[in-house]
C-alpha positions as CSV (number, residue, x, y, z in Angstrom):
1,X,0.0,0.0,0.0
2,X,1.4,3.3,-1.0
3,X,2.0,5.7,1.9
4,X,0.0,8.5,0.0
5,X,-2.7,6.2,0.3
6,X,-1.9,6.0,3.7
7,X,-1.7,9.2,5.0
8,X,-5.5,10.3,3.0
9,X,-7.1,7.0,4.6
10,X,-5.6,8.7,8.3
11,X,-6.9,12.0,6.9
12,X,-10.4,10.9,6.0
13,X,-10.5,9.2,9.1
14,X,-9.8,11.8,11.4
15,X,-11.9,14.5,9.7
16,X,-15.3,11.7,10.1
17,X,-14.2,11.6,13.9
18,X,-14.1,15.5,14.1
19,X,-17.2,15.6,11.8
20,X,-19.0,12.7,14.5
21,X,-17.8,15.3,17.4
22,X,-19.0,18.6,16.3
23,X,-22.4,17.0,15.1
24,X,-22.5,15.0,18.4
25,X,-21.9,18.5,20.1
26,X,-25.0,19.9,18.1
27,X,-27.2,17.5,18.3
28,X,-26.9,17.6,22.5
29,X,-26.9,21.2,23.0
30,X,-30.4,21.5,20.6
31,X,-31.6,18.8,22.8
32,X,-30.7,21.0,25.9
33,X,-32.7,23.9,24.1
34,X,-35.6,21.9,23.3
35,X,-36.1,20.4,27.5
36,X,-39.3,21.5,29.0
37,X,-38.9,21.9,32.8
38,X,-42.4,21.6,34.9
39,X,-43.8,23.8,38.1
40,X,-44.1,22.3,41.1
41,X,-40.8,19.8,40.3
42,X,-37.3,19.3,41.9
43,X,-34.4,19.1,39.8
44,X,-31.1,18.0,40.5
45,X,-28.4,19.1,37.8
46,X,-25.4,17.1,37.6
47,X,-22.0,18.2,35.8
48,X,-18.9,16.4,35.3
49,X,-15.4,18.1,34.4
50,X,-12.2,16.0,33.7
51,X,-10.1,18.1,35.9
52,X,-11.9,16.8,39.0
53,X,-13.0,13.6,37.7
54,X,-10.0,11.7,38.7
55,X,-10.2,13.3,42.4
56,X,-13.8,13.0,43.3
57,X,-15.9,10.4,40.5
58,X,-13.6,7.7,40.8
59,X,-12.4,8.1,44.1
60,X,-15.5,9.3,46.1
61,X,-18.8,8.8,44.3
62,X,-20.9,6.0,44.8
63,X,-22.2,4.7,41.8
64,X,-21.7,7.6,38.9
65,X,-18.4,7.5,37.3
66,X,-19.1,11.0,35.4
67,X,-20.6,13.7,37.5
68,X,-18.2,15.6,40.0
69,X,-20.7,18.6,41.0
70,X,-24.5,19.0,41.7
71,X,-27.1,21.6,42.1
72,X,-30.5,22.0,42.6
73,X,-33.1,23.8,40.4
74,X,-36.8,24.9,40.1
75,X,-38.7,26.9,37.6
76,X,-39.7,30.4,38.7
77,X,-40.6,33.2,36.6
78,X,-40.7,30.6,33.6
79,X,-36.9,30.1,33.8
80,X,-34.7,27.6,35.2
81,X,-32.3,28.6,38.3
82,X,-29.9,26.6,39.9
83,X,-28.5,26.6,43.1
84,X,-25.1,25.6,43.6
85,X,-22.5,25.9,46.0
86,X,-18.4,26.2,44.4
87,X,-15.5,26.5,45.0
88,X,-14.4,30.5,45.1
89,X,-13.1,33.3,46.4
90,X,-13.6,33.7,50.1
91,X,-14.6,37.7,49.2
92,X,-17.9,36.3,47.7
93,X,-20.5,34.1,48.1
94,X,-20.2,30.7,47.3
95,X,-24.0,30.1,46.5
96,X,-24.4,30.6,42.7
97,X,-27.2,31.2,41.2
98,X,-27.2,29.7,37.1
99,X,-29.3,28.8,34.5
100,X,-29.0,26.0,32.4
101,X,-26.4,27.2,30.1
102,X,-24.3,28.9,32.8
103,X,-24.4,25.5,34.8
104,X,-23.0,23.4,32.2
105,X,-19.8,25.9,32.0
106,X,-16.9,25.5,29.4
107,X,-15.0,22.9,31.1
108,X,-17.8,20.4,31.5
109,X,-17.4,17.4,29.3
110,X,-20.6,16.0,31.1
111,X,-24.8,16.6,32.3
112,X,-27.2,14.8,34.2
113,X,-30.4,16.2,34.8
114,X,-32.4,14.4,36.9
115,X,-36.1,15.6,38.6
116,X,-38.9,14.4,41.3
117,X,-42.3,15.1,41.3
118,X,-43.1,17.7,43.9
119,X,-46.4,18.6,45.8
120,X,-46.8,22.4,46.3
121,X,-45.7,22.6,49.9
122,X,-42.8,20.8,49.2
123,X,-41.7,23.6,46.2
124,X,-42.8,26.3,47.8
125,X,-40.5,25.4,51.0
126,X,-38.0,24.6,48.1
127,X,-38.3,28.3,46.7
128,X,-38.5,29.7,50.3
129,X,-35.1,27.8,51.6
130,X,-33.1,28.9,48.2
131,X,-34.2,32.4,48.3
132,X,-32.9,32.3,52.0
133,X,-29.6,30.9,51.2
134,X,-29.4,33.2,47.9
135,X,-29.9,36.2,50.8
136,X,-26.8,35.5,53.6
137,X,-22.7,35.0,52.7
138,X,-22.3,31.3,51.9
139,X,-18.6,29.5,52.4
140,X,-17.5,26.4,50.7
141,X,-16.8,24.0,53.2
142,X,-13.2,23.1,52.7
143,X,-13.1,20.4,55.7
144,X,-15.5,18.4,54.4
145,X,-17.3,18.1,57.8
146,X,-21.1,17.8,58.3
147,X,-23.2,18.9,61.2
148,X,-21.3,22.6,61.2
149,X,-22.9,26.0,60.5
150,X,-25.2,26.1,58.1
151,X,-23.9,28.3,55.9
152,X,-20.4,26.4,55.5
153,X,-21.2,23.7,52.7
154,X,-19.7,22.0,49.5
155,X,-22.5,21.3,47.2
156,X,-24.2,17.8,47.2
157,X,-23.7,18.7,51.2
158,X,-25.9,21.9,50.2
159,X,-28.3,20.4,47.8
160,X,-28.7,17.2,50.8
161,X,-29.2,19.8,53.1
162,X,-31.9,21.7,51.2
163,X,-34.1,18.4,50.2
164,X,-33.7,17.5,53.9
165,X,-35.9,21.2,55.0
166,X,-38.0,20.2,52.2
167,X,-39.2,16.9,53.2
168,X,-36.9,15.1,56.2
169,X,-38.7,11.8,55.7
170,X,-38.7,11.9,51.9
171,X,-35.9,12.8,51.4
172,X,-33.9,10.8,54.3
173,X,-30.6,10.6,52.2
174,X,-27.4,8.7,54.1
175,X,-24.2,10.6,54.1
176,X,-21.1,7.9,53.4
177,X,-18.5,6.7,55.6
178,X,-14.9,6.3,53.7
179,X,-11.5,5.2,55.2
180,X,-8.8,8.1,53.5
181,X,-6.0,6.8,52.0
182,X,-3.0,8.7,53.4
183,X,-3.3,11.8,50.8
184,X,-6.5,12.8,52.3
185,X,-5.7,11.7,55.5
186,X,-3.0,14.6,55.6
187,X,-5.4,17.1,54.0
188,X,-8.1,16.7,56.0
189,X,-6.4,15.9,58.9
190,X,-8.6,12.6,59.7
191,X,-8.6,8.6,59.3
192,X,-12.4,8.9,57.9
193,X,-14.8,11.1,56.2
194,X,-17.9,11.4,56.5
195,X,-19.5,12.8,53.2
196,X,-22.8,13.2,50.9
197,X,-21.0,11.8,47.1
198,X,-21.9,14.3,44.7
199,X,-24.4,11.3,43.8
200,X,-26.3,10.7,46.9
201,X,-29.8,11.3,45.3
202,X,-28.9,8.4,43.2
203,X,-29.9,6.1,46.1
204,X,-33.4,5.1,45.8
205,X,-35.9,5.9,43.2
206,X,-36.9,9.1,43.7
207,X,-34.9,10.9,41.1
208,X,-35.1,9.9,37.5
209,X,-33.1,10.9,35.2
210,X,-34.5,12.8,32.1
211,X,-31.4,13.9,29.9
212,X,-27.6,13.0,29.9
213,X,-25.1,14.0,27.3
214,X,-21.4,13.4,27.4
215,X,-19.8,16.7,25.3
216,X,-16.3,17.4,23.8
217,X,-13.9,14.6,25.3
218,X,-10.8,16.8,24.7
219,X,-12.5,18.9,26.9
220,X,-10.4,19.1,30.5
């Protein structure tokens, strides 16, 4: 085989694959255009980024090998908003308030979204505790420790937190108990953690998931 041959075969080959991304790409964010989100619903939103995967999905998630952060969502005003708590400058807040778009962010390679059928006392203490949180200064919880202030969270710990208010018995999510291996251990300055995985709503049934799309894989 001549290596002109070759080298147009590899050509061909990799302009399909780019071809198969960019229409892959297409197709998933017209079906994020096209969702329809309903009143009186919870959603969860999932997003997974390659940075973090390797530290938190493989190491510290349950089940879900993808998603590495979580917020929560209703529809108000007939738009989305998500609740979320990051990682940030100490100067600001660390609840976010996003829609869809903003949510996903550049860096994420992955989305869940994933919802439960609400009564209306159980959304309108949904809106009530998010526009509370959305009013005070809220501080990523670098320790990883439950049971503190209130207002000192990471963000499946917030999004636990919040379903908790909503409906204690419902929503009676587990936090997990891990042994650290001696990385953690020195970071966190413990032999254990005790932890809500960025997939805790997972367990159970109460959460089905109604769109998932894995983007750009270059993306990191």
């Amino acid at each position: 085989m001549k290596p002109d041959f070759i080298n147009a075969k590899q050509s061909c080959c990799c302009l399909l694959t780019l071809l198969l991304l960019f229409t892959f790409d297409a197709i998933s964010q017209n079906s994020i255009d096209n969702l329809k989100f309903e009143d009186n619903t919870v959603y969860l939103f999932s997003r997974g980024t390659k940075t973090k995967s390797g530290l938190i999905a493989k190491k510290f998630n349950s089940n879900d090998r993808y998603i590495t952060h979580v917020g929560i969502g209703f529809v108000e005003n007939n738009k989305m908003r998500i609740y979320n708590v990051i990682d940030c400058d100490t100067t600001k807040t660390a609840l976010v308030i996003d829609n869809l778009k903003s949510f996903v962010c550049e860096k994420a390679y992955y989305l869940s979204i994933w919802k439960c059928k609400s009564n209306k006392q159980e959304f309108l203490k949904l809106k009530k505790i998010c526009h509370e949180y959305s009013s005070r200064k809220v501080y990523f919880d670098y320790s990883f420790k439950l049971n503190e202030k209130d207002n000192i969270l990471y963000c499946s710990e917030f999004c636990s937190r919040v379903l908790k208010v909503i409906n204690s018995t419902k929503f009676n999510f587990h936090p997990k108990k891990m042994k650290l291996e001696s990385f953690y251990r020195a970071v966190l300055s413990r032999d254990e953690l005790l932890y809500y995985p960025v997939d805790f709503f997972q367990e159970g049934k109460l959460f089905s998931k109604i769109f998932e799309a894995n983007f750009n894989a270059e993306k990191t």
